[in-house]
N, C-alpha and C positions, 0 to 999 in steps of 0.2 A: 386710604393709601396716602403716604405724606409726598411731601413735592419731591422729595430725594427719589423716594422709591418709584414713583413715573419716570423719570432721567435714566432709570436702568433700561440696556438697550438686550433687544431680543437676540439670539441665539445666531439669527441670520444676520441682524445688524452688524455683533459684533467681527462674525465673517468676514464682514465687509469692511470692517472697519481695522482688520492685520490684514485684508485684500489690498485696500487704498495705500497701506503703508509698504507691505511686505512685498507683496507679487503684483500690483495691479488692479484695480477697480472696474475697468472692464472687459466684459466676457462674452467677446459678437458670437455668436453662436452661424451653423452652416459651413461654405467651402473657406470663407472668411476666419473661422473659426478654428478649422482644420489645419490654414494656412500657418498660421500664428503656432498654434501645438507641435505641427511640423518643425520650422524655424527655430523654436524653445528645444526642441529634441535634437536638431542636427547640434545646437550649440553645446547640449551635455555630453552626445555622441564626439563631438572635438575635443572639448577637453578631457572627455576619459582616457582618447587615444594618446592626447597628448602626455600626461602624465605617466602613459603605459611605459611599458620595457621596449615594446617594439614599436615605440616612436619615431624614433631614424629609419626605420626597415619600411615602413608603411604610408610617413609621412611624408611629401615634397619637404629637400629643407628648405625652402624661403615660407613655406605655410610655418613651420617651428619656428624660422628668426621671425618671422613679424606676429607672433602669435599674439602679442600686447594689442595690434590694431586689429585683428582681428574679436579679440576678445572684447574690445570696446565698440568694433561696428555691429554686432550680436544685441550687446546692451544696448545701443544706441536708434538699433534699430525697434526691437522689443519694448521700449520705455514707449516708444510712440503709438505702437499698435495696446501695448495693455497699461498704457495711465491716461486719464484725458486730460487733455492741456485747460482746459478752464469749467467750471461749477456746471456751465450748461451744456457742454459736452456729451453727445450720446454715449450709454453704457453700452448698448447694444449691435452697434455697428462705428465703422471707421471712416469720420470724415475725409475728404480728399487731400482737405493741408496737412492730417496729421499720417500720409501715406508719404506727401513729399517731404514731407522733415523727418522720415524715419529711414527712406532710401537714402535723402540727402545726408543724412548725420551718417549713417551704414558708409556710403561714398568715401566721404571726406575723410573718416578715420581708416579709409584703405588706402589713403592719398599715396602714404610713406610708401605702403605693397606697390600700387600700382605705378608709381612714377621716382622707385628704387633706383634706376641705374641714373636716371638724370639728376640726381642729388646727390651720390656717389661722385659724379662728375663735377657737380659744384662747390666740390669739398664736404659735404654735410651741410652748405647753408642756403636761406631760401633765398630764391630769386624773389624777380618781383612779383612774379605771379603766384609763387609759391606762397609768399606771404597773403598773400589776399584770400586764397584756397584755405590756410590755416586760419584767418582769420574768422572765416564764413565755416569752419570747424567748429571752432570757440562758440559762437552763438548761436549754434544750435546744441553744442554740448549743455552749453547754459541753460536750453530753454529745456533739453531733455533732461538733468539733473534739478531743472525749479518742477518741473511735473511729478517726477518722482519722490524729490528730499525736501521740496518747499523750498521758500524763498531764503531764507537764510544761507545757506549752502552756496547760494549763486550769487547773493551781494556779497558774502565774504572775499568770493572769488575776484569778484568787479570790483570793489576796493583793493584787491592787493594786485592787480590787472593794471588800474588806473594806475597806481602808484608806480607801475614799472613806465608810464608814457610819461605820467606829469609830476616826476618827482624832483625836476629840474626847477617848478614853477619857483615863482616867487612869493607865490598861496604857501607854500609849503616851508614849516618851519625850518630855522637854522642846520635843527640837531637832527632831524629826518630827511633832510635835503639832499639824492643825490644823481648825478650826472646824466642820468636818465637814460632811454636807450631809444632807436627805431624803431619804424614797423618789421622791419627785417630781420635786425636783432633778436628783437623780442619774442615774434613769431617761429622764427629758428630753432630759439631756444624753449619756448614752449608748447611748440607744436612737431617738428622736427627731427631736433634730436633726442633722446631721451633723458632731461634733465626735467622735463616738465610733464605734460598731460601724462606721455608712455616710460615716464621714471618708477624706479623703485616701488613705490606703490600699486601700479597698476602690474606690473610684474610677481608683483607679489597676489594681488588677485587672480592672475592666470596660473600662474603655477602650483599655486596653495592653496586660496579660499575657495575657489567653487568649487574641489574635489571633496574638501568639507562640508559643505554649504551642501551638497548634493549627498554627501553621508547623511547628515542629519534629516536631509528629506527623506529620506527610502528607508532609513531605520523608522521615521517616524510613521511613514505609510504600512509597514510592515507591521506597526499595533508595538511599537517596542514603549512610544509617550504613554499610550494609557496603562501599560504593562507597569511601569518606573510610580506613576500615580496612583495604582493603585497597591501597590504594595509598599508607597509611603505611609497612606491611608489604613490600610492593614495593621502596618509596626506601629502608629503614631495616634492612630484617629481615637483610639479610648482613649488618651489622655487625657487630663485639664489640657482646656487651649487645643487640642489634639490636632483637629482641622487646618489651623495656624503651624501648628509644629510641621504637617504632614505637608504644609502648601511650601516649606522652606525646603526640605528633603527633597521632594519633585520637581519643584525649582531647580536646587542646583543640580539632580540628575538631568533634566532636560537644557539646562544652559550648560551644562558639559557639550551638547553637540552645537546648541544652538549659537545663532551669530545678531539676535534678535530679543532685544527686552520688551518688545510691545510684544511681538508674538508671543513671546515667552509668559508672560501677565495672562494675555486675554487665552491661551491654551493650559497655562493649568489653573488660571482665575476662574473660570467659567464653573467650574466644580468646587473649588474650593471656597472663593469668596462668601458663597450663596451658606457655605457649613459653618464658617466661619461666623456669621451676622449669626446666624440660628441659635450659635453657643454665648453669644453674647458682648463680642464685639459689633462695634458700630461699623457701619461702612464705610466709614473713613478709615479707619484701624485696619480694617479686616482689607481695603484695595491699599491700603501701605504697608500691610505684611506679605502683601504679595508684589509689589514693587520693588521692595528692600528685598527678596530674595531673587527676583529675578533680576534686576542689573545686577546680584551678585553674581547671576551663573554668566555676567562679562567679563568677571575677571576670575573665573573661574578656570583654569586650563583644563583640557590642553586648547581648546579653541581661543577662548577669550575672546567673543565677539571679531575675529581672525586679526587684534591685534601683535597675538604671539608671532604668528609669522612676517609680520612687519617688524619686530622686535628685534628676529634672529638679521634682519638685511641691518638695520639702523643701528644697535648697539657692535655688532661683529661677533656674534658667540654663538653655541652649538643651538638648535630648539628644545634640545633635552635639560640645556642647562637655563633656559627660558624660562620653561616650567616646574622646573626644580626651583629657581627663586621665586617663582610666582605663587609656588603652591600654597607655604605656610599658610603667607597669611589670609588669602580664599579661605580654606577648611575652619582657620579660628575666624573669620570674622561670619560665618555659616554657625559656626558652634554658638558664637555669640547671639546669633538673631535666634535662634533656636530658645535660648536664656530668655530672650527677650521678649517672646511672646509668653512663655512660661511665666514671667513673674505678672508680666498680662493677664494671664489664668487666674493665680495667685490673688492679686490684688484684687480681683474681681469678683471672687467668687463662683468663678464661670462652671457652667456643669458640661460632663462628659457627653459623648453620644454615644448609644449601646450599653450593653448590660455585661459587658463583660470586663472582668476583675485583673487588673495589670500590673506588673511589678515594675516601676520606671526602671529602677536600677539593672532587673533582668531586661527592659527593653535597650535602653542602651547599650550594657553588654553585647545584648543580641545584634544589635546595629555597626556597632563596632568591630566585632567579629565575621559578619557578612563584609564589612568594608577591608579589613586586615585579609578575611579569605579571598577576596577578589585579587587584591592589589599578590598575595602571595603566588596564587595560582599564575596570573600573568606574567611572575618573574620566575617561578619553576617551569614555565613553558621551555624555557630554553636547556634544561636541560635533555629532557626526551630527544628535545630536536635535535642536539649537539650530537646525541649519541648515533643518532640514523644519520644523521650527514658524515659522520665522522666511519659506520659499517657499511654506507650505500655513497658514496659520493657521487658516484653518476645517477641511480636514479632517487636520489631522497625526496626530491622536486615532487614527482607521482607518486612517490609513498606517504611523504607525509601531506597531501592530496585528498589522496582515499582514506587515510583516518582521521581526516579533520570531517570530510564527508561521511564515515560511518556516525563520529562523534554526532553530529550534526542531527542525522538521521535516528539516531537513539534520544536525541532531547526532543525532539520532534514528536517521536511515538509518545516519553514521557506526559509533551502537552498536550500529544492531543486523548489522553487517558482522561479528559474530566472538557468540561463545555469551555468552548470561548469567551474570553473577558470581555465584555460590553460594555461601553461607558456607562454610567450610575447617572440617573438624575436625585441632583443633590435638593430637591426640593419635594422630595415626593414626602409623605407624610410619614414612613417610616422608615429610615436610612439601616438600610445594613449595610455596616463596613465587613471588607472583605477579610476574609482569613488566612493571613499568609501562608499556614501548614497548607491549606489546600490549594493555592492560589498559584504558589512561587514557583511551580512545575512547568505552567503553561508559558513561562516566557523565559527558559534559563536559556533558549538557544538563540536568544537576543543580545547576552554577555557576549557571544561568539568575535560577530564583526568587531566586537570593540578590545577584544581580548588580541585578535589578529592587529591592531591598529596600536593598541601600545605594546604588543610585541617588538612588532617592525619598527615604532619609532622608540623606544629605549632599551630595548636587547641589543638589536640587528644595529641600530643606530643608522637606519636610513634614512631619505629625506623625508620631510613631510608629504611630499605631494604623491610620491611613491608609496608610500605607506597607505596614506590615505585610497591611494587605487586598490592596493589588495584588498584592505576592507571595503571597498565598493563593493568591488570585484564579487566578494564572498557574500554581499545583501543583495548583488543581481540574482545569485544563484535561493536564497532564501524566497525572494519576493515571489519568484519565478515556482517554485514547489512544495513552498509550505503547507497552502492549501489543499495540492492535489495527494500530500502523503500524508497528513492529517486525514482527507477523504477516505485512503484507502485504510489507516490503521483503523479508521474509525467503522470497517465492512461498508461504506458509503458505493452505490454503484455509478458514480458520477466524479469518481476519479482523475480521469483523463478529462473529462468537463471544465474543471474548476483551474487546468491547465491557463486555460482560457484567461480565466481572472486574473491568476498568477501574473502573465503577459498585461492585462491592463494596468495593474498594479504597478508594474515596472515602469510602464511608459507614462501615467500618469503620475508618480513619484521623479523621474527624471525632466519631465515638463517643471515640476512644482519645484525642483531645484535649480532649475534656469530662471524661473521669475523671480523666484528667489536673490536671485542674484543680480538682477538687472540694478536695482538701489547699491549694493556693494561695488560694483565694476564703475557705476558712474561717480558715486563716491569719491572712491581711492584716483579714478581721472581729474576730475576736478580739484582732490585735493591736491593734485601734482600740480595743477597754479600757483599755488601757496607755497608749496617747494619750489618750484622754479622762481619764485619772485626771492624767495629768500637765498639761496644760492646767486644770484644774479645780482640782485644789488645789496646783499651786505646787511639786508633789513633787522637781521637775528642780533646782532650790536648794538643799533640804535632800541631794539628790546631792553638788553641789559643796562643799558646808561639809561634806560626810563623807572626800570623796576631798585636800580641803585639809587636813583635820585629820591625815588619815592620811600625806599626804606632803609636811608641816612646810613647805608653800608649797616646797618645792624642785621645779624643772619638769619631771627627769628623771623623779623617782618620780611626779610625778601623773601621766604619760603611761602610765608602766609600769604603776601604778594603775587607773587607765581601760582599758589592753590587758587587767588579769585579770578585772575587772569584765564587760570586753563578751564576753570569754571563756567567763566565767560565764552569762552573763546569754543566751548563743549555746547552750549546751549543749539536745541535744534537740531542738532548734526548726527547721523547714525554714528556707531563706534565705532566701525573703519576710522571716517573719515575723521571725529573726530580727537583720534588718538595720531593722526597724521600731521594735523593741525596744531595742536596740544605740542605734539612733541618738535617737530619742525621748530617752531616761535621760543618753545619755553627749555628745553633741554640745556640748550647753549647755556642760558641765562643763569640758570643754578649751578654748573660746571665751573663758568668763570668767576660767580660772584661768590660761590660757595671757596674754592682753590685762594680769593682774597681774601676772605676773611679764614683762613686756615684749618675749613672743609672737607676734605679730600674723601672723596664718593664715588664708590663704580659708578657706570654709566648706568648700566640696569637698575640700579637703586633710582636715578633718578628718571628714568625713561618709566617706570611703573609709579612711581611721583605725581608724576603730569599726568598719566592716564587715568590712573584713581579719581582723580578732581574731573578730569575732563567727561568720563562718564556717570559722575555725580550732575552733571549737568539734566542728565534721563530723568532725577530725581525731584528735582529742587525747580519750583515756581520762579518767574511765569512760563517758564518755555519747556517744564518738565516732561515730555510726553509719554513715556511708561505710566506718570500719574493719572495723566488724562486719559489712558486706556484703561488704568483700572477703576477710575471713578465712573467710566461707562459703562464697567461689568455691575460693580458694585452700585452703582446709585447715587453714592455721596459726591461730595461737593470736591469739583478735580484741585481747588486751591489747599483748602485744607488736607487733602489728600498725600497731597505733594508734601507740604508743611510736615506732617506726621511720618511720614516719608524721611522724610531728611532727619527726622530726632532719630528715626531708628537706626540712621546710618549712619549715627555720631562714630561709631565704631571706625565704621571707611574710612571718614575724615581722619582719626587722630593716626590711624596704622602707617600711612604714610610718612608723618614726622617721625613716627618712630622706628617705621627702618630706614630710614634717612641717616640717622646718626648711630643707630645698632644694626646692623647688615647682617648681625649673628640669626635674624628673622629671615633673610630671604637666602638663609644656607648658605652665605659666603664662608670658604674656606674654616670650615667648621666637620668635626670626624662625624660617623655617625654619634658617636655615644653625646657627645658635643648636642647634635640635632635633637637626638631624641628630648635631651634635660630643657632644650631654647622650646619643642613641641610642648611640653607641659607645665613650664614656667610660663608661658606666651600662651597658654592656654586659662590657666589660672589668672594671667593678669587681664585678658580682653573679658572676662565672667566679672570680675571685678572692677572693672571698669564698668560695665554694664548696668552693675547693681548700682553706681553710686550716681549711675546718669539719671536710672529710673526709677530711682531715692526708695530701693528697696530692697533687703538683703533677706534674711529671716522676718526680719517687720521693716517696718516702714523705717527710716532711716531716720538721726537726728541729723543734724546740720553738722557736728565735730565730724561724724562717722562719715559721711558723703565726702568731705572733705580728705579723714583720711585715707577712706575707698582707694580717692583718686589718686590719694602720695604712695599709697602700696601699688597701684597698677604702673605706676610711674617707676618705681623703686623695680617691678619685675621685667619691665620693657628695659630701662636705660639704669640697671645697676652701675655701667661704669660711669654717670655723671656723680653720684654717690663718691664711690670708691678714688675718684681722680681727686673728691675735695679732699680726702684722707692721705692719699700718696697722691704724688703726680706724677701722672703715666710718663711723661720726659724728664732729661735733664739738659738743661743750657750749655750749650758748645760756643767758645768763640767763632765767628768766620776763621780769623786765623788761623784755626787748630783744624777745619776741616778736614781738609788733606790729610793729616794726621790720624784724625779721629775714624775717617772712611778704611785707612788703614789697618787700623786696629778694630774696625767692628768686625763681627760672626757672619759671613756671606750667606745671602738671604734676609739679616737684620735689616730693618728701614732707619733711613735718616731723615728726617723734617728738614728741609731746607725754605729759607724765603727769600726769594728773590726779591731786590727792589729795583726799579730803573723806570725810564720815560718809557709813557704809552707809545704803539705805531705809529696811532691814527691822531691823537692830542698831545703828543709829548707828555702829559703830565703825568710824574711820580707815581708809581702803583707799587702795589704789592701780590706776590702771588706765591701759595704754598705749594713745592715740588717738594713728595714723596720719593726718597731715594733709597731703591733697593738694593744692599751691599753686592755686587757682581762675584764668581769664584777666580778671583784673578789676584795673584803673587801683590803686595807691595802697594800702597797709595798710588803711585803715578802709573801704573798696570788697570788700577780700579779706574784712575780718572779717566784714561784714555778711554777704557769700556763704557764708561757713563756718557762721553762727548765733552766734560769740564774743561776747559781751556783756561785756567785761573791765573791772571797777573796782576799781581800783590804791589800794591803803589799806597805808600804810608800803609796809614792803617785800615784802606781798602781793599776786599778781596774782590777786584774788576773781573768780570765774565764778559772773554770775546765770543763773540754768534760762533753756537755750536752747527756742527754739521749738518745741512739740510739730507733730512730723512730720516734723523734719528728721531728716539722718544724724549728724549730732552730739547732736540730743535724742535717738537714740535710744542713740548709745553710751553717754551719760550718766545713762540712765534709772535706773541704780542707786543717784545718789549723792542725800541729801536735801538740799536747796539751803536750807534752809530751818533748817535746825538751827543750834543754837551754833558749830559749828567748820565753816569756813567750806567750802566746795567752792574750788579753788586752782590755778593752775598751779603744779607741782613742780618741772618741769625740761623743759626742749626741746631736742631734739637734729636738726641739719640733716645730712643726706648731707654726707661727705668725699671730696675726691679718693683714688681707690684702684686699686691699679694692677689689672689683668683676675684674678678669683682661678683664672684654668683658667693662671695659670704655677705653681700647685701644682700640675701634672699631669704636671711635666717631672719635678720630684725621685721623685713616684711611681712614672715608670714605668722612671725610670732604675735605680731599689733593686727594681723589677720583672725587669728585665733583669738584673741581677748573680745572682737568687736562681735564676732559670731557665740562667743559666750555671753556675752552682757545684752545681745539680740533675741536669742534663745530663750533669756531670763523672762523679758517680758513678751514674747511673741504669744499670741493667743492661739490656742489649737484650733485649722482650718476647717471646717466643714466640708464634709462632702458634696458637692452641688447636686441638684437632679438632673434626670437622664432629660437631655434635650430632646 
């Protein structure tokens, strides 16, 4: 056995090793133990209620207003009974300090609950005592997030902590230096009021993620994880590479619910990896194709690691349309690792497992079609429903009830017509993969809750947190009677028995979704430091004046700048936190620096920007941790792991620059038929891309052909930088003519405007481009009024006085001083040109597509079949 292969950890290690990360490390067992299960259970039983319908009816309202300190004295308290604060720490019982630092932490985060009306009195700010009570918060928040998330997490937070006390110093450079605050201040605002620990973030934990977080436990206790893997494994596992193909597919179905990339690795690595090495990847390969598909199921929606519902608070838009720009590029950069392991196959040699004879093309098909059937079904749901709400309007609620329950109870009988699905040991000497035809029965009534969940959140269009209840709601009622009506279809006389389990089932799934949650809750609290330091002193500016200095106002390198940054700045940090972090610091910076150099990018575009990178950070050495889980399933070495890791996620990296400046990728203001043509051109170009990274298409690649790989993928992502050299997409307007020209455009047309004028904050000359949407209003001076323009024309200057505070023009121009010597100005205006469609760059692409796969073809040597592993 070689040194790698001893490294691989047992079955129970690696339990323990998503225990130590995900839920907890240890497990006092007794009334100690009970105590703990209890506590974890009351805290899933409040937030179920809370997100219920009859939350006002049932709940006190000061429990609903402070549900944020609540939801963090739960975590706060939990962290301490289930992580141990240090290496020598008992697994098996609870020492005494870490009893008083889990009351103490519990306490202090009820400070706000329990001493509300005296802070009310004091305007919302803290006295002196207040401050010191917040302060002795903080440090235990710290020590219960350094136990939980490691250390990282907790010096990011004490750097940008310190920085709020000693930013006055005279340690402290010039262009970072500023006025500093108190203990009072500071504390107020980070402990206090909710601009800090109980800000946005943490709200978006109570109200969204743990109903989530708790979906995906109880579907996963339910048998729904091994259900999803084994019927990847079925579609996929004959293929070349199959094992690899099948570990990508169950991936992204289980980081569909999940919020977790280690768990995600070491729950479908554990099976997969082991099939993986068998066919003939190495173990480094084989724990990086299971890396790169599980941090994809983070940006994978509708969860995305719960940075989607941080998403819908930070950017201001629906969560429907969250995940509709989110979606594309998930699915191709999945299609792409899929590619990827394939030419893996390929280049290998690698032989099948099983003897059974596959038609890729009809597998695909077939995959395609289960994916097309699901998503179609989910959206003809609402018809039937329409129709009985629209015959039964008082009782449709109980009708369509009992037929989602007969439904229910008919897939049930279906699964339970053949044995239950048992997990496979993937090392047994002769691997039978499963058979879908016979397989796919025992788990269709696992689609269920999830079919209720994107009902309610893209039919119904209600909230997340509500959405996610019903489909709880409907996995209590599965957890609870699957077994006992399987019992009884099956003649079994232990029917009402198995009742029994049903009930363990639930309360041991609802425990496993509160521990669950303890790392996310203290997360998103701490990273509300980070928010509150940047709100507070302005920190997000001296960002951009560091990432401009650094990349000389050129737009390429600040982008690339910002990717190392959020990179950085990701290392360590679970996904909540650090897509809070990421976005917090770096958003700003691409908005402003982007708008100067003549930019102009929804927010979304760039808020999933910074996330991308920042959860590349899971991936990429030294601090990679998804690697270092799968190098403990796997055996191999967790550097090179990571390393191989990140080649296969070239993809991730480049998606982002490229809907950065093509937003036609993340379904911006595009028809469907629009979407569909961006879904298979964008499909075709991330496959092509792929080939030219892994210098392999039909054969091995030459050096011209990699090259032009990359200018055809280039050509199918950003055709209009193509097309703009050919025409250009504007044309030059005097300033003077503005008015004029605002006039005479087609309302709804955009105007490029640039502003120049002195900075706020340096006086010095900037530039910043304003997109100007024609308004439907009579006449130039009707449009200007509507826009906020105030323009007084001195020589040959068009002078702009400060438009109206509140508008969207006062707020784009909130930077420049109107008020200084050099005047604030229009620069230059640029109107839309006629241009011919840039998707006929797609024809030269794919025609020098077609030439390289013929001259490939020419010499490609016919592959051999491998042997049956």
């Amino acid at each position: 056995m070689s040194q790698a292969e001893k490294r691989q950890l047992s079955e129970e290690e690696l339990q323990e090793l998503v225990a130590a990360s995900d839920s907890g490390a240890r497990k006092p067992t007794g009334m100690v133990g009970r105590f703990i299960a209890t506590v974890a259970l009351a805290w899933s039983v409040f937030q179920v209620l809370l997100a219920s319908p009859v939350a006002p009816y049932i709940l006190p309202g000061d429990l609903i207003n402070n549900s944020r300190q609540i939801h963090l004295a739960f975590a706060m308290f939990l962290a301490a009974m289930a992580y141990p604060l240090f290496k020598f720490s008992p697994r098996d019982r609870i020492p005494i300090y870490d009893w008083a630092l889990g009351i103490g932490g519990a306490f202090l985060a009820l400070y706000g609950y329990f001493f509300y009306d005296k802070i009310v009195q004091n305007g919302g700010l803290a006295d002196t005592s207040d401050a010191y009570f917040a302060l002795a918060g903080l440090i235990l928040l710290f020590i219960a997030s350094y136990r939980v998330l490691g250390p990282i997490m907790v010096l990011l937070a004490v750097v940008f902590l310190a920085y709020v006390f000693f930013g006055a110093s005279d340690v402290v450079p010039d262009q970072i230096r500023w006025a500093g605050a108190s203990l009072r201040k500071a504390m107020s605002h980070m402990w206090i009021t909710s601009e800090g620990v109980f800000g946005i973030a943490l709200g978006v934990s109570t109200k969204f993620v743990f109903l989530f977080v708790l979906f995906g436990a109880l579907l996963d206790k339910a048998g729904a994880g091994n259900y999803f893997i084994k019927m990847a494994f079925g579609a996929l596992g004959h293929l070349r590479g199959g094992p690899a193909k099948a570990a990508v597919v169950g991936s992204a179905a289980t980081g569909l619910i999940s919020g977790s990339s280690i768990a995600n690795v070491v729950t479908t690595g554990t099976f997969t990896i082991p099939l993986m090495k068998r066919v003939g990847f190495s173990a480094e390969k084989a724990g990086s194709v299971e890396v790169a598909s599980s941090v994809n199921g983070q940006i994978m929606p509708p969860v995305m690691g719960a940075a989607a519902f941080l998403m819908v608070e930070y950017v201001g838009i629906s969560y429907v349309e969250v995940i509709t720009h989110a979606f594309l590029p998930a699915i191709i950069s999945y299609i792409a690792l899929v590619y990827i392991v394939h030419l893996e196959a390929v280049k290998n040699n690698m032989p099948t497992i099983g003897n059974k004879v596959v038609n890729l093309f009809n597998t695909i098909l077939g995959m395609f079609g289960f994916f097309a059937g699901f998503a179609l079904l989910c959206y003809a749901t609402q018809y039937p429903v329409g129709w009985i709400v629209s015959l039964f309007p008082e009782g449709s609620g109980l009708i369509l009830s009992v037929l989602l329950a007969a439904v229910y109870i008919a897939l049930v009988y279906l699964a339970a017509q053949g044995p239950d699905l048992e997990p496979d040991d993937p090392n047994a000497e002769v691997v039978e993969l499963p058979d879908v035809a016979k397989i796919y029965k025992s788990g269709l009534y696992y689609l269920l809750p999830i079919i209720v969940l994107v009902y309610f959140l893209m039919i119904e269009r209600k909230s997340p947190g509500l959405s996610a209840f019903w489909a709880t709601f409907l996995l209590f009622g599965i957890l609870l009677t699957q077994k006992p009506l399987k019992a009884f279809f099956r003649g079994q006389s232990d029917a009402i028995g198995r009742l029994k389990d049903g009930v363990v089932d639930l309360i041991e799934g609802m425990i496993d979704g509160a521990r669950n949650m303890i790392g996310i809750g203290l997360a998103t609290a701490t990273a509300g430091i980070i928010v509150g330091t940047v709100s507070l002193t302005g920190i997000g500016q001296v960002m951009a004046d560091f990432v401009e200095f650094l990349s000389g106002g050129n737009l390429i390198l600040m982008l690339i700048f910002v990717a190392i940054l959020s990179l950085i700045l990701g290392m360590g940090l679970p996904t909540t936190a650090n897509y809070i972090v990421v976005s917090s610091l770096m958003v700003a910076v691409v908005v402003e620096l982007g708008a100067q150099s003549g930019l102009v990018v929804p927010l979304i575009a760039v808020h999933l920007f910074v996330f991308y990178f920042g959860i590349m950070a899971d991936v990429t050495p030294p601090v990679g941790l998804a690697s270092f889980a799968a190098a403990a399933v796997s055996g191999g070495d967790a550097i090179r792991t990571g390393f191989t890791a990140f080649f296969y996620s070239l993809r991730t990296v480049a998606l982002p620059f490229v809907f950065i400046f093509n937003t036609d990728l993340l379904l911006i203001d595009v028809t469907w038929m629009q979407g569909i043509i961006v879904f298979i051109v964008a499909t075709i170009g991330i496959l092509v891309f792929t080939a030219a990274t892994m210098n392999w298409f039909l054969t091995r690649n030459q050096i011209w052909e990699t090259v032009a790989l990359l200018l055809i993928a280039f050509a199918l992502f950003r055709p209009g930088f193509f097309m703009d050299r050919i025409q250009p997409p504007f044309e030059n307007i005097p300033p003077a003519a503005f008015a004029e020209a605002l006039g005479e455009a087609r309302p709804g047309s955009q105007l490029r405007t640039v502003i120049s004028g002195p900075d706020f904050d340096t006086l010095e000359v900037k530039d910043v481009t304003v997109p100007v949407t024609v308004p439907d209003a009579e006449g130039a001076d009707a449009r200007l009024e509507a826009l906020g323009f105030i323009i007084v024309p001195e020589d040959d200057v068009q002078r702009l006085d400060e438009p109206m505070f509140g508008t969207e023009l006062g707020e784009a121009l909130s930077g420049f001083d109107f008020y200084a010597d050099e005047p604030v100005q229009i620069a230059s205006v640029k109107a839309s040109a006629d241009q011919w469609p840039k998707e006929l760059i797609f024809i030269p692409a794919l025609l020098l597509l077609g030439l390289i796969a013929w001259l490939q073809s020419r010499r490609a040597t016919p592959v051999l079949e491998g042997a049956t592993a």
